[in-house]
Biopython code that builds the backbone (N, CA, C, O; Angstrom):
import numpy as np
from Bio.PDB.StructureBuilder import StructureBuilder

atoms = [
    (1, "UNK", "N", (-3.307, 12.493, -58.391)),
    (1, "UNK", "CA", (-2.342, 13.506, -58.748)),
    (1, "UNK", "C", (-1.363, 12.921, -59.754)),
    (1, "UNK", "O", (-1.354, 11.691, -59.817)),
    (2, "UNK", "N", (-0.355, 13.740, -60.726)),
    (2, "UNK", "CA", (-0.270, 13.552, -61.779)),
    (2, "UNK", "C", (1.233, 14.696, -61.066)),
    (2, "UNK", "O", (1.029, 15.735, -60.439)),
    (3, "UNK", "N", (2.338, 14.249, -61.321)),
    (3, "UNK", "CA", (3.184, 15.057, -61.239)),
    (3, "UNK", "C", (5.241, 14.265, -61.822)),
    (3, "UNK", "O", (5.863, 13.312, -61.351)),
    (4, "UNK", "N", (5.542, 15.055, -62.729)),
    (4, "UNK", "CA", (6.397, 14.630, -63.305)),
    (4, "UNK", "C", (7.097, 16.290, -63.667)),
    (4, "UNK", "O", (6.696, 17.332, -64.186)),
    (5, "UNK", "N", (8.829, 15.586, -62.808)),
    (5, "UNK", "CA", (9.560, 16.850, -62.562)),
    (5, "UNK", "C", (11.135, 16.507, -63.065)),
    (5, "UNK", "O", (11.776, 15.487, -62.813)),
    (6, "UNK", "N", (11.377, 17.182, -63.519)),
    (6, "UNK", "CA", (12.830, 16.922, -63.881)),
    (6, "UNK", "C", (14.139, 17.983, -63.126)),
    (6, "UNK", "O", (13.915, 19.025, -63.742)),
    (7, "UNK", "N", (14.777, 18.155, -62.620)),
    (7, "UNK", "CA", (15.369, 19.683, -61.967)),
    (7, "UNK", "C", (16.922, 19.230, -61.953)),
    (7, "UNK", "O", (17.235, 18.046, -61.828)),
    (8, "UNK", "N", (17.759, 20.152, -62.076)),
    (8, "UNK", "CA", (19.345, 20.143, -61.895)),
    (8, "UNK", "C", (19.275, 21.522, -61.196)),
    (8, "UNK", "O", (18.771, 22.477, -61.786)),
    (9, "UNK", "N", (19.706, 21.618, -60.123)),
    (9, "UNK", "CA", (20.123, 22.644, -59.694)),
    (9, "UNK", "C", (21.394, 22.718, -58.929)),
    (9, "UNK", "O", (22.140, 21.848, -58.480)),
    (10, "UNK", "N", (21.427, 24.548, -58.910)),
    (10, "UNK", "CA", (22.759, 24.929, -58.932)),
    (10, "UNK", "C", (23.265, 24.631, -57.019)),
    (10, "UNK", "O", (22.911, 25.719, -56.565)),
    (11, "UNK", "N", (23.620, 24.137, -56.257)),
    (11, "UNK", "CA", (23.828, 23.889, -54.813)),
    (11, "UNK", "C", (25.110, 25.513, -54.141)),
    (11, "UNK", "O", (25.348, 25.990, -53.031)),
    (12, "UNK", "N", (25.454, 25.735, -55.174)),
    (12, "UNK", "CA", (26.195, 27.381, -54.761)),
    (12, "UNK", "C", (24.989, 28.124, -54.159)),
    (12, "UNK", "O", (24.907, 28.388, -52.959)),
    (13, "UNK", "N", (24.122, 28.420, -55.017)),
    (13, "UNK", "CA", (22.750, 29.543, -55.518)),
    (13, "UNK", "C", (21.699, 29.352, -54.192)),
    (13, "UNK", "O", (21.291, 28.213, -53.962)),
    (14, "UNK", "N", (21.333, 30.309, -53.454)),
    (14, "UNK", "CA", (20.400, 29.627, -52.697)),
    (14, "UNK", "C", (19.641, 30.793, -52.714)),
    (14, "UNK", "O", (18.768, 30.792, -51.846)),
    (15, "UNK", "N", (19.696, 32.104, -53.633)),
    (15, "UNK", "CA", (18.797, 32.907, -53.564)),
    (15, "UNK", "C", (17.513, 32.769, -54.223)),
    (15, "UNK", "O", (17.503, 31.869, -55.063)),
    (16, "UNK", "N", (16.148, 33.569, -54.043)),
    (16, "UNK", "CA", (15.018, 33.214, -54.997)),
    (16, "UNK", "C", (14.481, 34.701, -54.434)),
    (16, "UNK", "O", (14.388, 35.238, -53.330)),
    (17, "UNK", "N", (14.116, 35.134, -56.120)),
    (17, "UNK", "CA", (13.541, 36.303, -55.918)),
    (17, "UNK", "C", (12.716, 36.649, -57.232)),
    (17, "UNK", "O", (13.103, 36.651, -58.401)),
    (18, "UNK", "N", (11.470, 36.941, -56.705)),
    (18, "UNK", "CA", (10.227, 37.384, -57.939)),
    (18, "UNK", "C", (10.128, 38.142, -58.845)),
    (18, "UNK", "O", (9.380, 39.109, -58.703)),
    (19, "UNK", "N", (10.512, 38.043, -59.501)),
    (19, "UNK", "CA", (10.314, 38.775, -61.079)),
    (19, "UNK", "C", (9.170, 39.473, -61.635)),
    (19, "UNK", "O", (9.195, 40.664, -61.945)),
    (20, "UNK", "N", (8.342, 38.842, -61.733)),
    (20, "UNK", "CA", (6.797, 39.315, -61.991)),
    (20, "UNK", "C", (5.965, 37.617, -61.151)),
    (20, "UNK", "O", (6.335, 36.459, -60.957)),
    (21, "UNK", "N", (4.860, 38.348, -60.922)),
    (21, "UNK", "CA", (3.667, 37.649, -60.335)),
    (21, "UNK", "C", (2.789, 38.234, -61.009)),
    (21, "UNK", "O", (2.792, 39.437, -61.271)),
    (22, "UNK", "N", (1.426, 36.897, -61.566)),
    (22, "UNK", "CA", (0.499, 37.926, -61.988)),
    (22, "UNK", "C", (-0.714, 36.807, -61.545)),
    (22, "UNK", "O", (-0.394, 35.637, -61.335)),
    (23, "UNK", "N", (-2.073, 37.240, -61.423)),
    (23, "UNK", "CA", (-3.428, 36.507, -61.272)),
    (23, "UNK", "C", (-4.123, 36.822, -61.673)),
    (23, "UNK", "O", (-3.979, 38.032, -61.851)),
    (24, "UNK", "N", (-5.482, 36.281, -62.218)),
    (24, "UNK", "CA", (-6.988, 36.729, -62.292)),
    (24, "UNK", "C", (-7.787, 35.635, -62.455)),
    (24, "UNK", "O", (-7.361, 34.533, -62.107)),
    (25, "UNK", "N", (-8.752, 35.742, -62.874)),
    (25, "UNK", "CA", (-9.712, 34.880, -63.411)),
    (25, "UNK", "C", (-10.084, 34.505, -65.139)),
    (25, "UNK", "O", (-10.440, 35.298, -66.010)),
    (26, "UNK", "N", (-9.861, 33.050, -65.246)),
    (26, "UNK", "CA", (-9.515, 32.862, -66.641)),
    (26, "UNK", "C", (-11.308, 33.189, -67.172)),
    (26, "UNK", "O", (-12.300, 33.034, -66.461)),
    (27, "UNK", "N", (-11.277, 33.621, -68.469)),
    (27, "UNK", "CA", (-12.585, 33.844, -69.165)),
    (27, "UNK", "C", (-13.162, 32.594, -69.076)),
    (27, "UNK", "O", (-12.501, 31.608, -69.401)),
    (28, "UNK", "N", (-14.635, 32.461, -68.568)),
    (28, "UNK", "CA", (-15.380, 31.816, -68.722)),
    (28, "UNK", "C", (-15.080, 30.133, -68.494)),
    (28, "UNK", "O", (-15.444, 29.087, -69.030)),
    (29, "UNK", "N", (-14.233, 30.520, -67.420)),
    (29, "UNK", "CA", (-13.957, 28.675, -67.152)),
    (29, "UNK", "C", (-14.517, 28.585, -65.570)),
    (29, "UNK", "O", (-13.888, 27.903, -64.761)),
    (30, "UNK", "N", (-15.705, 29.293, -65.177)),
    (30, "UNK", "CA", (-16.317, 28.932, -63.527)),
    (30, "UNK", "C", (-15.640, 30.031, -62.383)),
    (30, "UNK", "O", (-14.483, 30.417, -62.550)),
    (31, "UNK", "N", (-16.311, 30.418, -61.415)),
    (31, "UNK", "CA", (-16.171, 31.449, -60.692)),
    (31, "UNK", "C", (-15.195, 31.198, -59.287)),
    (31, "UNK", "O", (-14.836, 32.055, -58.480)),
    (32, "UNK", "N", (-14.874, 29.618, -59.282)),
    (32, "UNK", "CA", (-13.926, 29.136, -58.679)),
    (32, "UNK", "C", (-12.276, 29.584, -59.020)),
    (32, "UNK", "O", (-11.529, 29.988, -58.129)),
    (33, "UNK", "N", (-11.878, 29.449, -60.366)),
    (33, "UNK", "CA", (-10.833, 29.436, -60.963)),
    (33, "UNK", "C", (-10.321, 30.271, -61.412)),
    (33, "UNK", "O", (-10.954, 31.141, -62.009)),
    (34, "UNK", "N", (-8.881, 30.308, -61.275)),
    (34, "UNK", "CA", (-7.793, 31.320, -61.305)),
    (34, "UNK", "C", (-6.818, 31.298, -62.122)),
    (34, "UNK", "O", (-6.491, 30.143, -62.393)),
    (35, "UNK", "N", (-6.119, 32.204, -62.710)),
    (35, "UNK", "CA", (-4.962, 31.371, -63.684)),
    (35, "UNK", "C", (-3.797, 32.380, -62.538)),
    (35, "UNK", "O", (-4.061, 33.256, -61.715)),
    (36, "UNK", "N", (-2.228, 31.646, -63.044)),
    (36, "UNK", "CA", (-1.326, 32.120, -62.057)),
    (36, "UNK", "C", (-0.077, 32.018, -63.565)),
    (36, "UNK", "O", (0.145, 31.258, -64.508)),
    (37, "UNK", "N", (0.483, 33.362, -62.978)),
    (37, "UNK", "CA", (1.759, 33.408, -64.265)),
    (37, "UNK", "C", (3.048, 33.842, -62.588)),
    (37, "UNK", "O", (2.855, 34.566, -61.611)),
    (38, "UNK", "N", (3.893, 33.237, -62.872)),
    (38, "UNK", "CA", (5.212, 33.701, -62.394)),
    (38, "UNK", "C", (6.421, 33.545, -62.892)),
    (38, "UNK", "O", (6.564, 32.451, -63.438)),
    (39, "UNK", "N", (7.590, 34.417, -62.911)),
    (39, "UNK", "CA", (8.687, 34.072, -63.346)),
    (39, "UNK", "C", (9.560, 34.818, -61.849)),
    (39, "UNK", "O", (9.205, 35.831, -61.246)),
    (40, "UNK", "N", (10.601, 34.052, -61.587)),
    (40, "UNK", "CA", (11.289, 34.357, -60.681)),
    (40, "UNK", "C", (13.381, 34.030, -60.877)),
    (40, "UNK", "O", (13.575, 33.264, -61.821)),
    (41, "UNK", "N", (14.284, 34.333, -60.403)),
    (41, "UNK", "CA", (15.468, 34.019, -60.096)),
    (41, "UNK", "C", (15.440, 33.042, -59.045)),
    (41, "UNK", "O", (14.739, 33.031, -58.033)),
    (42, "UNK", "N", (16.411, 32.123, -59.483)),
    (42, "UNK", "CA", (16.726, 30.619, -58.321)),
    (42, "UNK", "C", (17.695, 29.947, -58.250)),
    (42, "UNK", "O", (18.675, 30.395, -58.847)),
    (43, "UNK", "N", (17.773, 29.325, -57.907)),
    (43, "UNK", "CA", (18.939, 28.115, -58.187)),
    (43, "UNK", "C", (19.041, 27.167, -59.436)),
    (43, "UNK", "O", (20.126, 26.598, -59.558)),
    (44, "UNK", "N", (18.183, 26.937, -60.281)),
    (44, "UNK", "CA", (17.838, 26.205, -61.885)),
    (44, "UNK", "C", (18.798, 26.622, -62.343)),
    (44, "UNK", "O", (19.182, 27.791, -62.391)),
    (45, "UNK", "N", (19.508, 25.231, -62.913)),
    (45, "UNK", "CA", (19.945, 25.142, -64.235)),
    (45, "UNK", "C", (19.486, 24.687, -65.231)),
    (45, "UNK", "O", (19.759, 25.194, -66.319)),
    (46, "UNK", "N", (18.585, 23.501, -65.107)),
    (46, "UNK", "CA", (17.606, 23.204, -65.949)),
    (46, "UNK", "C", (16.590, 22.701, -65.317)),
    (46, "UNK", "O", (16.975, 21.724, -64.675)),
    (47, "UNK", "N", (15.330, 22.920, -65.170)),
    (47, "UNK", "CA", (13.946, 21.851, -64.994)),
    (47, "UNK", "C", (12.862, 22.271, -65.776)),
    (47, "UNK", "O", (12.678, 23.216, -66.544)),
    (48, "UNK", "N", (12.004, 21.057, -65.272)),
    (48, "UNK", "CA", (10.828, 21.083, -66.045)),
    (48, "UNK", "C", (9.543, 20.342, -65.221)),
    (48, "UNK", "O", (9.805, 19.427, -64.440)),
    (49, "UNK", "N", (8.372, 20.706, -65.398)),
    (49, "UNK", "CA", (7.739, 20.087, -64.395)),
    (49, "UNK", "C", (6.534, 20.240, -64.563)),
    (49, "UNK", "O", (6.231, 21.432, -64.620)),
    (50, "UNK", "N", (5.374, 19.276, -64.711)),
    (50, "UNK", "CA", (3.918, 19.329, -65.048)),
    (50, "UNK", "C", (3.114, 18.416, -63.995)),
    (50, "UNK", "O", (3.184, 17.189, -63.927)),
    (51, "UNK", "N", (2.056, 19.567, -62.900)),
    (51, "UNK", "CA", (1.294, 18.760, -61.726)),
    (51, "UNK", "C", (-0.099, 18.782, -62.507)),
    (51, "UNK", "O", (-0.604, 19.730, -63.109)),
    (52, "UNK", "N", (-0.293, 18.263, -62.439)),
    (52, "UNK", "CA", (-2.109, 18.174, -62.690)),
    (52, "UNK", "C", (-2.876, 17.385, -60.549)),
    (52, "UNK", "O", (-2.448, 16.548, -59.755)),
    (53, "UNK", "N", (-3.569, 17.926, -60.567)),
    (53, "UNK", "CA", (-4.251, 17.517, -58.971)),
    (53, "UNK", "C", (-5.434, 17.751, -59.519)),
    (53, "UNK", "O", (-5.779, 18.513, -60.422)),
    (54, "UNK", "N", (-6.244, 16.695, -58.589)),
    (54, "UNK", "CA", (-7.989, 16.648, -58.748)),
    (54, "UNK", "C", (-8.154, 16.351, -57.295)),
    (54, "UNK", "O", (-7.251, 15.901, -56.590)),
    (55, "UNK", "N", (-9.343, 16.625, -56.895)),
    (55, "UNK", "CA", (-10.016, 16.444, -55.478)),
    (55, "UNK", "C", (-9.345, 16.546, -54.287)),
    (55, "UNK", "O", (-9.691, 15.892, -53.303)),
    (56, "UNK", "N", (-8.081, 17.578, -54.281)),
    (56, "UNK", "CA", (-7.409, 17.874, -53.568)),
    (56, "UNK", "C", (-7.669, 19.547, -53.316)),
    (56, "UNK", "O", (-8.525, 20.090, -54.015)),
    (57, "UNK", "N", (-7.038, 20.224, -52.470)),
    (57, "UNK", "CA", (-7.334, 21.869, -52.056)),
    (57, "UNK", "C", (-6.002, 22.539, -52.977)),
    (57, "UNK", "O", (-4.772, 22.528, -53.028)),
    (58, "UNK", "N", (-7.251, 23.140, -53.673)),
    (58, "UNK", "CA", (-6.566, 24.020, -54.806)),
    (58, "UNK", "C", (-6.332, 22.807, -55.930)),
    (58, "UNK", "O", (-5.164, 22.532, -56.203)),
    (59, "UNK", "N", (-6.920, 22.407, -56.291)),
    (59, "UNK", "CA", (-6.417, 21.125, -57.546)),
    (59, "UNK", "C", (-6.520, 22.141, -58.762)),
    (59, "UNK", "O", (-7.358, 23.032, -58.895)),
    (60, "UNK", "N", (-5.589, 21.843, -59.529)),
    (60, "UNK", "CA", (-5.802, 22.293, -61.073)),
    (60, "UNK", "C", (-4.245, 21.700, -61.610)),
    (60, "UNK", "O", (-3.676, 20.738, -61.094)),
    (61, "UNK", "N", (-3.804, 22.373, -62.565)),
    (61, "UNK", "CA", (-2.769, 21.682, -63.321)),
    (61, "UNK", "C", (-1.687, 22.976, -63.307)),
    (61, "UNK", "O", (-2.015, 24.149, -63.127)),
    (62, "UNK", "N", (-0.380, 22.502, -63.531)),
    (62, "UNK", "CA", (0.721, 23.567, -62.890)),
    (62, "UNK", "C", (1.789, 23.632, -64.165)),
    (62, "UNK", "O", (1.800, 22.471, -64.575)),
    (63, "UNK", "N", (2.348, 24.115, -64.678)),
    (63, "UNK", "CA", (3.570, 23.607, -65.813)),
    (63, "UNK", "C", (4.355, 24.617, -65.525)),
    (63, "UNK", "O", (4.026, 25.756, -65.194)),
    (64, "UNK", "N", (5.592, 24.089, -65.682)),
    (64, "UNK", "CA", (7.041, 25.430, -65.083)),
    (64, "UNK", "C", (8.200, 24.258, -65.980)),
    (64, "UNK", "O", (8.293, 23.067, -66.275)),
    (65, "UNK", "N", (9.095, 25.853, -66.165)),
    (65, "UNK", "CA", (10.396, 25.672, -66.491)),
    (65, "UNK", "C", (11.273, 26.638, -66.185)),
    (65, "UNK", "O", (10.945, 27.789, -65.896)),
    (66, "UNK", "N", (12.555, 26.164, -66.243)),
    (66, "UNK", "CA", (13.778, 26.777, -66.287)),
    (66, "UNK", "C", (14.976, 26.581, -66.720)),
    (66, "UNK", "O", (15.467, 25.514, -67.088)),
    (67, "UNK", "N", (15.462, 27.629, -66.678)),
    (67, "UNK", "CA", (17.326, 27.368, -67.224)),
    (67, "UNK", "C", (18.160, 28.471, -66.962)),
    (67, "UNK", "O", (17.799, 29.615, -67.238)),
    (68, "UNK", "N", (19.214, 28.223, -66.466)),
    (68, "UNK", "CA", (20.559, 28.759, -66.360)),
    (68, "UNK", "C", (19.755, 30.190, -65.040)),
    (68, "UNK", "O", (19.698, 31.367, -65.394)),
    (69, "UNK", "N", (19.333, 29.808, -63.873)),
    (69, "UNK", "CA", (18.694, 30.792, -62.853)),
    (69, "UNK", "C", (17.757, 31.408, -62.748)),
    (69, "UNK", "O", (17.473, 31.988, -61.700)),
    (70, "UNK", "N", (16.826, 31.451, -64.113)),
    (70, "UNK", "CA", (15.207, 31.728, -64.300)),
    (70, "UNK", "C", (14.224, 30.616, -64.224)),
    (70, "UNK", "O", (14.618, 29.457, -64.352)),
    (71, "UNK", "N", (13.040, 30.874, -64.037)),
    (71, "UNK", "CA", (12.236, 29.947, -63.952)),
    (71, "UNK", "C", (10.808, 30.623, -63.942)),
    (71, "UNK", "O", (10.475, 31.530, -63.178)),
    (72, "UNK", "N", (9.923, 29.965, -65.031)),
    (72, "UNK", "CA", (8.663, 30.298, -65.110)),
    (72, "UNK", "C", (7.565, 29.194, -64.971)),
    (72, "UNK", "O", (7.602, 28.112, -65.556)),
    (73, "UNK", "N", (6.644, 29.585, -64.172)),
    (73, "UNK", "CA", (5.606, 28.965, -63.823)),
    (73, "UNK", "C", (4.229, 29.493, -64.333)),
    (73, "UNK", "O", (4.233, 30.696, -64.593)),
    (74, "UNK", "N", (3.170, 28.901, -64.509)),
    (74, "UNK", "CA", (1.955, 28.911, -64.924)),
    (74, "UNK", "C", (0.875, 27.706, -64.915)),
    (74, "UNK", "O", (1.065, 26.580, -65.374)),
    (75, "UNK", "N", (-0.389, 28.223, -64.245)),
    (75, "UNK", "CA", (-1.266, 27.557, -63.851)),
    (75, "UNK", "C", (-2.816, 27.937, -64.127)),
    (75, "UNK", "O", (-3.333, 28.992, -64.493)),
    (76, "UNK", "N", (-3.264, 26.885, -63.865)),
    (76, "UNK", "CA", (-5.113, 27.323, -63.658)),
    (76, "UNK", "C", (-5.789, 26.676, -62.541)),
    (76, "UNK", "O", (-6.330, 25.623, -62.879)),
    (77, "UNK", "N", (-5.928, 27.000, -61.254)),
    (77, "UNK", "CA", (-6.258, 26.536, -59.845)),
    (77, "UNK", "C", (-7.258, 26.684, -59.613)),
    (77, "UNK", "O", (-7.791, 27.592, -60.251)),
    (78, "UNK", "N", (-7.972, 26.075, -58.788)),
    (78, "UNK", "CA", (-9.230, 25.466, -58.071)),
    (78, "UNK", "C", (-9.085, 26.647, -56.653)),
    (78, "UNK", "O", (-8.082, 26.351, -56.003)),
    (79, "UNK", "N", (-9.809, 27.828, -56.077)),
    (79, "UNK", "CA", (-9.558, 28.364, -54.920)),
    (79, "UNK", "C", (-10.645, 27.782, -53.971)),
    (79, "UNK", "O", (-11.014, 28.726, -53.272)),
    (80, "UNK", "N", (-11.434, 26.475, -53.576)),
    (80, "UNK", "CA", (-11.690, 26.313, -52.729)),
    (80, "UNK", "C", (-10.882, 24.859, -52.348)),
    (80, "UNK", "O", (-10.228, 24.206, -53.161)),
    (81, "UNK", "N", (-11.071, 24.539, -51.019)),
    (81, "UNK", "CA", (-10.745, 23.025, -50.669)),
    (81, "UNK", "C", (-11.645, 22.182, -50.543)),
    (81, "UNK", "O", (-12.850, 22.407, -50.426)),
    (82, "UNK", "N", (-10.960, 20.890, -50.568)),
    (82, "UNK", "CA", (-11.844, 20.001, -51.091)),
    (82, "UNK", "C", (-11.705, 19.372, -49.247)),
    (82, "UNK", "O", (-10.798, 19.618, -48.452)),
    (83, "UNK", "N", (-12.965, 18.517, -49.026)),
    (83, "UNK", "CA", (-13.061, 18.298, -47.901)),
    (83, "UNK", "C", (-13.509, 16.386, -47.749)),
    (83, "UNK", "O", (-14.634, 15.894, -47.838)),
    (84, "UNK", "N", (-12.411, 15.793, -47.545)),
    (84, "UNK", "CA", (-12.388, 14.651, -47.397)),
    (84, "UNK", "C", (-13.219, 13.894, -46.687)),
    (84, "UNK", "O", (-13.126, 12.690, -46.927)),
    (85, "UNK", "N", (-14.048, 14.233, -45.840)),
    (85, "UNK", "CA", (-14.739, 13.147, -45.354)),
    (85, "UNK", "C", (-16.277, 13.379, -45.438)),
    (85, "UNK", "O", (-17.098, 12.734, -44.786)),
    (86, "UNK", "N", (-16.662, 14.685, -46.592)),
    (86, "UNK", "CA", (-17.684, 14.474, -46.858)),
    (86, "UNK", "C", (-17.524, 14.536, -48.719)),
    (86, "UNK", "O", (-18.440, 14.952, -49.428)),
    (87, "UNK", "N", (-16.398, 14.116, -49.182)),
    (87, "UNK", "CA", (-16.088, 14.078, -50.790)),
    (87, "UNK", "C", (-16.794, 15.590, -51.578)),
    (87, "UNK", "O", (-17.411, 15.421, -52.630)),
    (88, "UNK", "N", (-16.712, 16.448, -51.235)),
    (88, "UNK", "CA", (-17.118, 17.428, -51.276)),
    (88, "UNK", "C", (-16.407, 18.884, -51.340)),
    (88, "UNK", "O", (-15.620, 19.144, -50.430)),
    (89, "UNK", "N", (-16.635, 19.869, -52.370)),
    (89, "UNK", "CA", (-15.613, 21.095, -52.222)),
    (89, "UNK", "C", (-16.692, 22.377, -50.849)),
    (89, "UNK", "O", (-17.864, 22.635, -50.575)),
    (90, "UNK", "N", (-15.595, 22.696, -50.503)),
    (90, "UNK", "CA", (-15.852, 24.070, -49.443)),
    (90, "UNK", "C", (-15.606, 25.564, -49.727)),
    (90, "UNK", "O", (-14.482, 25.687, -50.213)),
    (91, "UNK", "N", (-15.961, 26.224, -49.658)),
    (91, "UNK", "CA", (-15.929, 27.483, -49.964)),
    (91, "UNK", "C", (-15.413, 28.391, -48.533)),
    (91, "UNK", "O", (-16.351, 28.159, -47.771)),
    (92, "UNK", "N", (-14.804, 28.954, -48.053)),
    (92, "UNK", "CA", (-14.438, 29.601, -46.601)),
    (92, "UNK", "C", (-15.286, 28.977, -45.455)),
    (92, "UNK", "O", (-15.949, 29.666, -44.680)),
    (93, "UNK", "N", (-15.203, 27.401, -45.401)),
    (93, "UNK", "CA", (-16.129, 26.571, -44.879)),
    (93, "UNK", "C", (-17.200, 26.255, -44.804)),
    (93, "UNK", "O", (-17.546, 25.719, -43.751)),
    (94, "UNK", "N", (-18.045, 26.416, -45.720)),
    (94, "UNK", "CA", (-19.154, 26.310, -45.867)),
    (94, "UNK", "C", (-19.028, 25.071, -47.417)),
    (94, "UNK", "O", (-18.148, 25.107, -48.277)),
    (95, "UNK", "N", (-19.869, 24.366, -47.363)),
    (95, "UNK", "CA", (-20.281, 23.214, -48.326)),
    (95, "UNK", "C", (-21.076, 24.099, -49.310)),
    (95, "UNK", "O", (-21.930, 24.955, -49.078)),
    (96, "UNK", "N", (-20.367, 23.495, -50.897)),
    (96, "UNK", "CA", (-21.292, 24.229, -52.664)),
    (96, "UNK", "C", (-22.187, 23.487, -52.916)),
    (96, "UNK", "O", (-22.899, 23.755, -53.883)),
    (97, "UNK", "N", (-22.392, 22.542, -52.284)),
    (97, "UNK", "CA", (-23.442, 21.610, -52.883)),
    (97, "UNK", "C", (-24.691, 21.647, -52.053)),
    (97, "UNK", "O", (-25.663, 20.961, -52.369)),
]
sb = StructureBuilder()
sb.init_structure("model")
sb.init_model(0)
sb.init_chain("A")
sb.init_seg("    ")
for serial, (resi, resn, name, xyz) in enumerate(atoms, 1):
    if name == "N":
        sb.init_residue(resn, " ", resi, " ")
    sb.init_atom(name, np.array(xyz, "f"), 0.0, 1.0, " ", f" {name:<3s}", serial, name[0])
structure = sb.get_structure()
């Protein structure tokens, strides 16, 4: 995993509320994968923040920002889990391979 975050936030502010949410399936990148858009109200005054995950449940890569109580997020995720003790992804429990 790969994760580097920067955040100032506001300690008054403790509300969070969704703005838009959106999902689907990105064109032609595998029948696993999802892209994710959100923007929401929070406590941010400023951050910034980029996850990338591999061989973990739900791995894909994450990037978000904010400033002055907004904050937007966006992704492309992995929807099965990955199953550690046979190194292997699962589908609603069942093994893809």
């Amino acid at each position: 995993m790969i994760n580097i975050q920067f955040q100032i936030t506001n300690p008054l502010r403790r509300r969070w509320e969704t703005i838009f949410y959106k999902v689907g399936p990105p064109p032609k990148k595998g029948k696993y994968r999802v892209w994710e858009v959100q923007a929401f109200k929070d406590d941010t005054i400023l951050c910034f923040s980029l996850q990338w995950t591999f061989l973990t449940d739900h791995a894909g890569i994450e990037v978000g920002a904010g400033l002055f109580g907004y904050s937007i997020q966006a992704g492309i995720n992995d929807t099965r889990h990955w199953n550690k003790e046979t190194n292997s992804w699962e589908v609603h429990g069942y093994d893809t391979e």
